[in-house]
BAPA-965840 format. One line per field, with one value per residue (C-alpha): residue number from 1; residue in three letters; x, y, z. Coordinates in Angstrom, 2 decimals. Layout:
% residues N
pos: [NUM  ...]
code: [ALA  ...]
c1: [X  ...]
c2: [Y  ...]
c3: [Z  ...]
END
This chain:
% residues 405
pos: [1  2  3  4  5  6  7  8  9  10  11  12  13  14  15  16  17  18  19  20  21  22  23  24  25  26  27  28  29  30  31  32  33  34  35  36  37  38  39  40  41  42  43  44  45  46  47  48  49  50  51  52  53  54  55  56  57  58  59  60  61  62  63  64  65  66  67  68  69  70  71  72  73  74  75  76  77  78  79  80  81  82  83  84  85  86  87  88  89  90  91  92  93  94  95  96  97  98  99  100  101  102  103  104  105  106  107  108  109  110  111  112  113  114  115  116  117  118  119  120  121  122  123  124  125  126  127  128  129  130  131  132  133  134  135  136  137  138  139  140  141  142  143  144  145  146  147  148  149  150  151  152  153  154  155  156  157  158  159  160  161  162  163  164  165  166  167  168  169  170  171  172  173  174  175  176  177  178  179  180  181  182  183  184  185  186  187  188  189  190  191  192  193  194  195  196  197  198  199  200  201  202  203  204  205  206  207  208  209  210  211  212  213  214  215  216  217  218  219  220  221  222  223  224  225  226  227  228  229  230  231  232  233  234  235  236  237  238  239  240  241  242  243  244  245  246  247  248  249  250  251  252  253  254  255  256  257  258  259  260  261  262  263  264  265  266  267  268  269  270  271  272  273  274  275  276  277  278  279  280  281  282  283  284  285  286  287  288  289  290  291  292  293  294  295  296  297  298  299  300  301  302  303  304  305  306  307  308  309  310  311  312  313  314  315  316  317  318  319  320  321  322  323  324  325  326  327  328  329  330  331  332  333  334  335  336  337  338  339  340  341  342  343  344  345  346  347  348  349  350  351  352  353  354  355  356  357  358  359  360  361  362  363  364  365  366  367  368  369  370  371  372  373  374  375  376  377  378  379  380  381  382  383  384  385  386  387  388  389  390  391  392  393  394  395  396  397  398  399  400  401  402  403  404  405]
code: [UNK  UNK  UNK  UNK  UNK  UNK  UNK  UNK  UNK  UNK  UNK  UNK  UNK  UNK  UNK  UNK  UNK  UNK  UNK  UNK  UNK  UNK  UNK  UNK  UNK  UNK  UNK  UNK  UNK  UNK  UNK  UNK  UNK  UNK  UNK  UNK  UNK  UNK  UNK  UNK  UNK  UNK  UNK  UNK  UNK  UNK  UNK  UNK  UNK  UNK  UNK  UNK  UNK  UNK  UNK  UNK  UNK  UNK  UNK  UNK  UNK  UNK  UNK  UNK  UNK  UNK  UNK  UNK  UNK  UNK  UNK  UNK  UNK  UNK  UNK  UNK  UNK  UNK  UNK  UNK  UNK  UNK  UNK  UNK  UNK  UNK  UNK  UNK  UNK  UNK  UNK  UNK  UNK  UNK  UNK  UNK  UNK  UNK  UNK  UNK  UNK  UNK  UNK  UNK  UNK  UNK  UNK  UNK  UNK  UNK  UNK  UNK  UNK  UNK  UNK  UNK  UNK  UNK  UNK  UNK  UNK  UNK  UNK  UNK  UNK  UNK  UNK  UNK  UNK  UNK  UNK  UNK  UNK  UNK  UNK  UNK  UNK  UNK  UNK  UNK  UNK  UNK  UNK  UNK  UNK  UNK  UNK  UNK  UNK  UNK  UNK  UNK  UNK  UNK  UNK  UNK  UNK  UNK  UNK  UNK  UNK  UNK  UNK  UNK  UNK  UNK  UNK  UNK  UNK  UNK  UNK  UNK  UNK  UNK  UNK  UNK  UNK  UNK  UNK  UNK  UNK  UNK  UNK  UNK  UNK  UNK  UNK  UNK  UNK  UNK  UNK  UNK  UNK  UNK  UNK  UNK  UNK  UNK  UNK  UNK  UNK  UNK  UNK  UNK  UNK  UNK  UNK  UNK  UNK  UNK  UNK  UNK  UNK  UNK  UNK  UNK  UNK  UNK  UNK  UNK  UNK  UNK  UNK  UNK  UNK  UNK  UNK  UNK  UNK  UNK  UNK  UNK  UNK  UNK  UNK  UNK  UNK  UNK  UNK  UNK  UNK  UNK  UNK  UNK  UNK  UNK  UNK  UNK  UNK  UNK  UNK  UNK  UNK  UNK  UNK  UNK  UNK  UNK  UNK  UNK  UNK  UNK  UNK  UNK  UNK  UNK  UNK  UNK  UNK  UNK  UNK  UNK  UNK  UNK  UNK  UNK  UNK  UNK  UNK  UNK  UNK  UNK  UNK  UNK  UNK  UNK  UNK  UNK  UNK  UNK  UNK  UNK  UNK  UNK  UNK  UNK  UNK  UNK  UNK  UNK  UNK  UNK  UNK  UNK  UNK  UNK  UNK  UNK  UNK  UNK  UNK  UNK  UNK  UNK  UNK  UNK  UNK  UNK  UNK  UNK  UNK  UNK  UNK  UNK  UNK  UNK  UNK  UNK  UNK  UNK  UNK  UNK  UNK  UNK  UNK  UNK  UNK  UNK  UNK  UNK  UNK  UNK  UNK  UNK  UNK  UNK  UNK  UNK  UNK  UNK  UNK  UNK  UNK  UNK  UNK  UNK  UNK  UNK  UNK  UNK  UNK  UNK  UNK  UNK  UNK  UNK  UNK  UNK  UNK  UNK  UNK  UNK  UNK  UNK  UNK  UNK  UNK  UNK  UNK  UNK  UNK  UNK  UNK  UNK  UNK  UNK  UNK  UNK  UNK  UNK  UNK  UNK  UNK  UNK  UNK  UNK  UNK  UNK  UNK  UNK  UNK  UNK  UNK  UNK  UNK]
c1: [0.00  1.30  1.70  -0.52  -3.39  -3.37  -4.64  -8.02  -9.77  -13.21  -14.30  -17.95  -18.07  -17.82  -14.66  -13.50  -12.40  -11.07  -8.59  -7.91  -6.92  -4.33  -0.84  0.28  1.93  0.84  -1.50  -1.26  -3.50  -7.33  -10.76  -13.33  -17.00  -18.65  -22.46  -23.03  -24.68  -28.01  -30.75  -31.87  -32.40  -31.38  -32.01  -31.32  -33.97  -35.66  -34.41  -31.11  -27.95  -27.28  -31.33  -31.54  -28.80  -29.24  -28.00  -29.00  -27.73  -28.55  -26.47  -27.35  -25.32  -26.43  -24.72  -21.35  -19.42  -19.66  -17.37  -15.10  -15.08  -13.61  -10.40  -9.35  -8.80  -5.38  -4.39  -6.02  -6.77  -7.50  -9.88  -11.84  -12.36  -13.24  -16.13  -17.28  -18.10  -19.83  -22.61  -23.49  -22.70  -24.65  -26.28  -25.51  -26.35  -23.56  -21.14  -21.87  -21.30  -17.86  -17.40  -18.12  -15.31  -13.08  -12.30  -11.88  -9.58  -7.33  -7.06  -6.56  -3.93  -2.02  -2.07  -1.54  2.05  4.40  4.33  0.65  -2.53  -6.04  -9.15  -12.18  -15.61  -18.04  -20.48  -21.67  -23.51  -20.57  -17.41  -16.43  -16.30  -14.77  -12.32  -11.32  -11.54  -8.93  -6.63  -7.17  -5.70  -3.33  -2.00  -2.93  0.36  0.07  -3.90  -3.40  -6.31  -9.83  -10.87  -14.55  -16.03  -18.25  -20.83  -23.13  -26.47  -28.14  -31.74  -32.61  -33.01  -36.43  -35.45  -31.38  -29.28  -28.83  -26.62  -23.96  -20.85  -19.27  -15.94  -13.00  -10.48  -6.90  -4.35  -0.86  0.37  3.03  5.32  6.08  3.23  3.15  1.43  1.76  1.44  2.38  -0.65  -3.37  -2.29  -4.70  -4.59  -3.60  -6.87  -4.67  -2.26  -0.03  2.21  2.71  3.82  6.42  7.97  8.51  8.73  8.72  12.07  11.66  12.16  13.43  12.58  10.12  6.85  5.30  2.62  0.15  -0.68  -1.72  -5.49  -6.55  -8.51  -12.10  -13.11  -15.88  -17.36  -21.34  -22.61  -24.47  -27.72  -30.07  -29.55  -26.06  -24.36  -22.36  -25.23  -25.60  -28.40  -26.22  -27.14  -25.00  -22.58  -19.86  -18.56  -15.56  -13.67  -13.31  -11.72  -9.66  -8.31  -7.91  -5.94  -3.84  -3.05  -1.98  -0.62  1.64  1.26  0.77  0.45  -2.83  -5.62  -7.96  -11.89  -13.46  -16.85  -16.38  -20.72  -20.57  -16.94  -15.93  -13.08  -11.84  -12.58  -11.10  -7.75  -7.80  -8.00  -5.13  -2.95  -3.12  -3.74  -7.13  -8.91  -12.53  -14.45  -18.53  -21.01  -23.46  -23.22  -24.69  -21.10  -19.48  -21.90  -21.51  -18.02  -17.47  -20.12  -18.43  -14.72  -15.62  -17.21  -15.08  -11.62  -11.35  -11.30  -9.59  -8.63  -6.91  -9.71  -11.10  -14.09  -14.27  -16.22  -13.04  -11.38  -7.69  -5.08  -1.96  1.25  3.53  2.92  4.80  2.57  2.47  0.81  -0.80  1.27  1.43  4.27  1.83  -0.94  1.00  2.08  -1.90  -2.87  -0.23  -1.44  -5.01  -4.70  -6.26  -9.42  -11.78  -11.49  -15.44  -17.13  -14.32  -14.30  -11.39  -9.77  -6.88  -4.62  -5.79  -9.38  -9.04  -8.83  -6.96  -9.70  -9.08  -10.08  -11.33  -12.58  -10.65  -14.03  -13.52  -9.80  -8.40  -5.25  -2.81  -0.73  -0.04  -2.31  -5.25  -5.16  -7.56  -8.05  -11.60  -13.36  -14.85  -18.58  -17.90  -15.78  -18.50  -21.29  -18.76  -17.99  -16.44  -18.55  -17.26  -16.94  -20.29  -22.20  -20.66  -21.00  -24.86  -25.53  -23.39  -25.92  -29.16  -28.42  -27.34  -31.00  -32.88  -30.84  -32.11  -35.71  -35.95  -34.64  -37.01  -39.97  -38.73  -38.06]
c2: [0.00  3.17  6.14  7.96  5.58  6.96  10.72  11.35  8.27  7.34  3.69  2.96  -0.77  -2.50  -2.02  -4.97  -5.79  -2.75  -2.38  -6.12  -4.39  -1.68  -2.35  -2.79  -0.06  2.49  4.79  7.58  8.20  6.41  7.56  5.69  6.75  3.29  2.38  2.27  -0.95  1.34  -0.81  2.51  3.20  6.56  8.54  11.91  14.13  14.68  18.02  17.79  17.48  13.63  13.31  9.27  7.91  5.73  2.87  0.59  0.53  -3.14  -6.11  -9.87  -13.35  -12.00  -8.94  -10.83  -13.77  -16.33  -18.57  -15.75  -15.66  -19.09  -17.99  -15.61  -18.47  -18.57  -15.44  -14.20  -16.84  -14.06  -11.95  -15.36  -15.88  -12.46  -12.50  -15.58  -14.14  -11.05  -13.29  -14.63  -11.08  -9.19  -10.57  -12.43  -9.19  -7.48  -10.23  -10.28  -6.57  -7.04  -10.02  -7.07  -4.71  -6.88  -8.31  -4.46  -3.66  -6.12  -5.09  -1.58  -1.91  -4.06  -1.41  1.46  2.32  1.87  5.77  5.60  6.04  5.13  6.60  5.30  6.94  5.67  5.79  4.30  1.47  -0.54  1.42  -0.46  -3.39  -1.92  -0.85  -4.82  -5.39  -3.02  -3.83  -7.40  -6.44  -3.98  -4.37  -2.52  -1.00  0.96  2.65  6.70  7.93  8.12  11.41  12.53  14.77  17.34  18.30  19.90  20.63  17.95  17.27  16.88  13.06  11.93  8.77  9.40  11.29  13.38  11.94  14.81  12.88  10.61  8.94  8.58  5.69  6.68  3.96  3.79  1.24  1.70  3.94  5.88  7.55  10.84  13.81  17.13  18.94  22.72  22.25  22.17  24.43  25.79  29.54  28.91  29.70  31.85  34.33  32.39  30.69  33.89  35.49  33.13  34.13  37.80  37.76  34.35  31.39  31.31  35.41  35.64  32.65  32.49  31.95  28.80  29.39  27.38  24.33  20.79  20.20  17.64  14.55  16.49  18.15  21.15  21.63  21.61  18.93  20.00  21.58  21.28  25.39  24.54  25.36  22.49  20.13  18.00  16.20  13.03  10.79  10.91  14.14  15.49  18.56  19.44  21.01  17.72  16.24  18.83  18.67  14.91  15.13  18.32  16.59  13.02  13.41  16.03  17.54  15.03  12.16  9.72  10.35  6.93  7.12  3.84  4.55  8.22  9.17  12.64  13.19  15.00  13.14  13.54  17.37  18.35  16.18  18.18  21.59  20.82  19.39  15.42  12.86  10.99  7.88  7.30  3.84  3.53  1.56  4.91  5.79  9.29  9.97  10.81  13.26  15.10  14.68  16.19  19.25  19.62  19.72  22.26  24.56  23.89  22.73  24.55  23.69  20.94  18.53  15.40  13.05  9.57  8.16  4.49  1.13  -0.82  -2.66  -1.69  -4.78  -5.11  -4.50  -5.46  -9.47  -11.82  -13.37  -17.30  -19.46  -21.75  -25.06  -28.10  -27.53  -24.67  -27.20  -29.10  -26.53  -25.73  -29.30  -29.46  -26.59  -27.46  -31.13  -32.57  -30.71  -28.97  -25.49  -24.78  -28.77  -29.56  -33.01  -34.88  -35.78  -36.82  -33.61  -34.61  -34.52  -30.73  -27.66  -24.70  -21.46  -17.55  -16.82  -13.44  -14.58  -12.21  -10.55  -8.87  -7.71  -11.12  -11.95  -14.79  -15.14  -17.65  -15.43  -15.60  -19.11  -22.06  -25.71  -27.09  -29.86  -29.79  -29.91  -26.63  -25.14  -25.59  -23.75  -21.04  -19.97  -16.18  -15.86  -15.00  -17.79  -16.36  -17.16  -20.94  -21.27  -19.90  -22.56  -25.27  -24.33  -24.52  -27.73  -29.34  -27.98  -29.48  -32.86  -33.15  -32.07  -34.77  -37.41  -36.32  -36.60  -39.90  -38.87]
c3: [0.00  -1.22  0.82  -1.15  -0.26  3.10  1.92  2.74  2.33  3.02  2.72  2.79  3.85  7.01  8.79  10.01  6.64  5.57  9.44  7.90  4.43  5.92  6.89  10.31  12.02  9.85  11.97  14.20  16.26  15.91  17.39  17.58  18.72  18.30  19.06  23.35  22.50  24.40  22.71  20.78  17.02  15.65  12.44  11.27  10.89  7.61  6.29  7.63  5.99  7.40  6.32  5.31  7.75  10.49  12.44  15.22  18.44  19.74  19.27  18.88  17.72  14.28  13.85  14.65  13.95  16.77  15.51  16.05  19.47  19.71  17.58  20.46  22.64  20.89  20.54  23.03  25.72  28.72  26.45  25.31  28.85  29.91  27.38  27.88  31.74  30.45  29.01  32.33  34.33  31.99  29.01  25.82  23.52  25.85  25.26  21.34  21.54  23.16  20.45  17.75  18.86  19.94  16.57  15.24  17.83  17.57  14.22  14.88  17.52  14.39  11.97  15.27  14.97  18.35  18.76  18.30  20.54  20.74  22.28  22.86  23.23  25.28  27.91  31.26  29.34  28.54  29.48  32.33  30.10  27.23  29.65  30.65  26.98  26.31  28.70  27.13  23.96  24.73  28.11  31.36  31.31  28.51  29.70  29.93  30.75  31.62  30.00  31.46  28.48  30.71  28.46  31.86  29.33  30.19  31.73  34.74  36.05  37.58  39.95  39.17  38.80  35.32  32.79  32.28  30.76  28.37  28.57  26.34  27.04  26.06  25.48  23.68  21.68  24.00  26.31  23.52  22.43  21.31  23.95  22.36  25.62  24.04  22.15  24.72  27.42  29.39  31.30  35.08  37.73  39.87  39.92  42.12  39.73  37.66  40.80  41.61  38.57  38.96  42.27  43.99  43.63  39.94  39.76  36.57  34.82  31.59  33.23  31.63  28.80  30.77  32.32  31.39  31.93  33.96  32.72  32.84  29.65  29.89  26.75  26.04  23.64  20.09  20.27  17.23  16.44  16.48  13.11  12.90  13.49  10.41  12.28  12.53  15.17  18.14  16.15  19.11  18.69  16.86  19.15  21.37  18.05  17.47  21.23  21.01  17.58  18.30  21.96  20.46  16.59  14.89  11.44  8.45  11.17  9.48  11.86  11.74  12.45  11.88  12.43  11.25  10.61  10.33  9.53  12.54  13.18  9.20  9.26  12.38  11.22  7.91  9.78  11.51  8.92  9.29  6.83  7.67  7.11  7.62  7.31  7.79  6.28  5.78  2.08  3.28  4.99  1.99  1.00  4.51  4.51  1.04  2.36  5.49  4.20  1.86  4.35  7.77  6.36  3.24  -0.19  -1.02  -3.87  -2.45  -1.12  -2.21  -1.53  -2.50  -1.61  -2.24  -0.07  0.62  0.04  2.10  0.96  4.30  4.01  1.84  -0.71  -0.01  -2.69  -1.38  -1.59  -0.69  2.37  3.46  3.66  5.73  8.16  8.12  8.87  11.99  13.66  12.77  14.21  11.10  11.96  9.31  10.87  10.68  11.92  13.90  11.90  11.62  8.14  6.33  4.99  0.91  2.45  3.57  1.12  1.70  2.27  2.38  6.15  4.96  0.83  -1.62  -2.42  0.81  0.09  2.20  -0.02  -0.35  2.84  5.68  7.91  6.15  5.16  6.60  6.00  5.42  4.73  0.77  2.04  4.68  1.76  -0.71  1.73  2.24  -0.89  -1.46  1.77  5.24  8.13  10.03  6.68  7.11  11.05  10.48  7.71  9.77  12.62  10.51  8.58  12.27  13.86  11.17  11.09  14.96  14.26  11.67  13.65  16.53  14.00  12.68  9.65]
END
């Protein structure tokens, strides 16, 4: 992947294949603003510029790929487990929610570079367990903040109190993430610093500029008069972008919004000089990203919009050979990866974990062996099509025999 592919994209198609499509280490800085999982529907008004777009906010078993959850087990033993327990904590919708983003973060802390960082917007529905999830994936040690986004206009609560906040989870890839601190100074409250230096120990000194804020950020949500509403569900404002991007990236850093709506994420990166991708599944988002770029960022001429999926360029291409079928069968146990079946290795048939139709391509890492009969049913189709089918052929074997038929 050139570098060039990284200016100004926006892919419209789901983005768990198109994080799978980018190289790793790559990134900058990503923000993500994905759905609370608060069993709500939204829309944008009729009228407005977002007018048509909409997405749910409730998760079942069908909006994600079960089968999925049991491939963390190796990679991820302590994050298999951890989900597993969230279905009987809280519920399984909760735990196929977790399921959801947890196979989009993994792949965005692969294609997050070492220096990079990621924050996470959410809110008291599922934060403390988006929290564990994180730490799952990429290590307690390397969580930075809890940021509490104060938005204060909020109404009033009837048996509870009023819902006043979101929060953003801030992790780095590692240590060495970048924190522009110059950038985000804020005045001092008092006098009393300011003293010190012309008169106080430090007489003489350069006073400092200001001070680093604290982890509470005071800044009122979007009202519907407000003129950077595009009537987007869920839109934040665009100053909390800018804040986050000018406080964790520098100047023609790639900025990374996979579930970029509205753009906010895309426009406040271009205003301050970053390259940006954007990935959603709306259609409409191009429109209102091409509308709002033009109005709050400028005119500008270097921007894709595409449904195509990207294709790495940072693996080696394997064919797939004989000796690779091997090393597949060995670390497969002779099992057909989707029935769990065992066969003999000419029995099994080398499969594209993610099909080439959804920009999967030919190396070790996406390969699979299956059985001819599973690889038949799958197809150019992803492995939740197969597990689904696997699971409705096996239901109405049993109902058959129950009948006697």
């Amino acid at each position: 992947m050139s570098k060039k592919a990284f200016h100004n994209t926006l892919y419209t198609h789901d983005n768990l294949y198109v994080l799978s499509g980018l190289n790793s280490e790559s990134v900058d800085l990503i923000y993500l603003d994905p759905p609370f999982n608060s069993k709500r529907m939204y829309s944008a008004p009729v009228g407005s510029k977002a007018a048509g777009a909409s997405f749910k906010d409730m998760w079942t078993w069908k909006d994600v790929d079960e089968y999925y959850l049991e491939t963390l087990a190796d990679q991820f033993p302590a994050l298999e487990k951890y989900i597993t327990s969230v279905g009987a904590v809280h519920s399984k919708p909760m735990m196929a929610y977790l399921t959801y983003i947890a196979q989009r973060i993994i792949e965005m802390h692969r294609v997050l570079k070492e220096t990079g960082s990621l924050f996470l917007h959410c809110d008291p529905t599922a934060s403390h367990y988006l929290k564990s999830l994180l730490d799952c994936i990429f290590g307690k040690q390397n969580f930075i903040n809890e940021i509490i986004w104060y938005y204060k206009n909020a109404s009033r609560g009837k048996r509870r109190l009023a819902k006043a906040h979101d929060i953003i989870l801030w992790y780095g890839k590692s240590k060495n993430y970048q924190f522009s601190k110059n950038k985000i100074l804020v005045p001092f409250e008092s006098g009393m610093t300011l003293w010190r230096y012309s008169r106080g120990g430090q007489a003489g000194k350069e006073p400092p500029k200001g001070k680093i804020p604290d982890d509470v950020f005071l800044l009122p949500s979007l009202n519907t008069m407000d003129k950077e509403r595009t009537g987007y569900p869920t839109q934040k404002p665009l100053a909390l972008l800018r804040w986050i991007v000018n406080m964790a990236s520098n100047e023609e850093d790639i900025v990374l919004d996979p579930f970029c709506g509205c753009a906010t994420t895309c426009v406040a990166a271009q205003q301050l000089g970053r390259k940006w991708i954007g990935i959603d599944l709306e259609k409409q988002s191009v429109k209102i990203l091409v509308q709002r770029l033009s109005d709050d960022a400028g005119f500008f001429k270097d921007f894709t919009a595409t449904d195509q999926i990207p294709k790495r360029t940072d693996v080696q291409i394997v064919p797939p050979t004989e000796p690779v079928k091997q090393r597949l069968y060995k670390e497969q146990k002779g099992k057909c990866k989707a029935c769990g079946q065992n066969f003999e290795c000419r029995n099994l048939e080398i499969d594209h974990i993610i099909p080439k139709s959804k920009g999967g391509g030919d190396y070790y890492e996406n390969y699979q062996l299956l059985c001819g009969n599973c690889n038949r049913i799958k197809g150019d189709r992803p492995m939740e099509f197969l597990r689904v089918k696997l699971e409705t052929m096996e239901r109405m074997t049993k109902t058959k025999i129950f009948f006697g038929e």
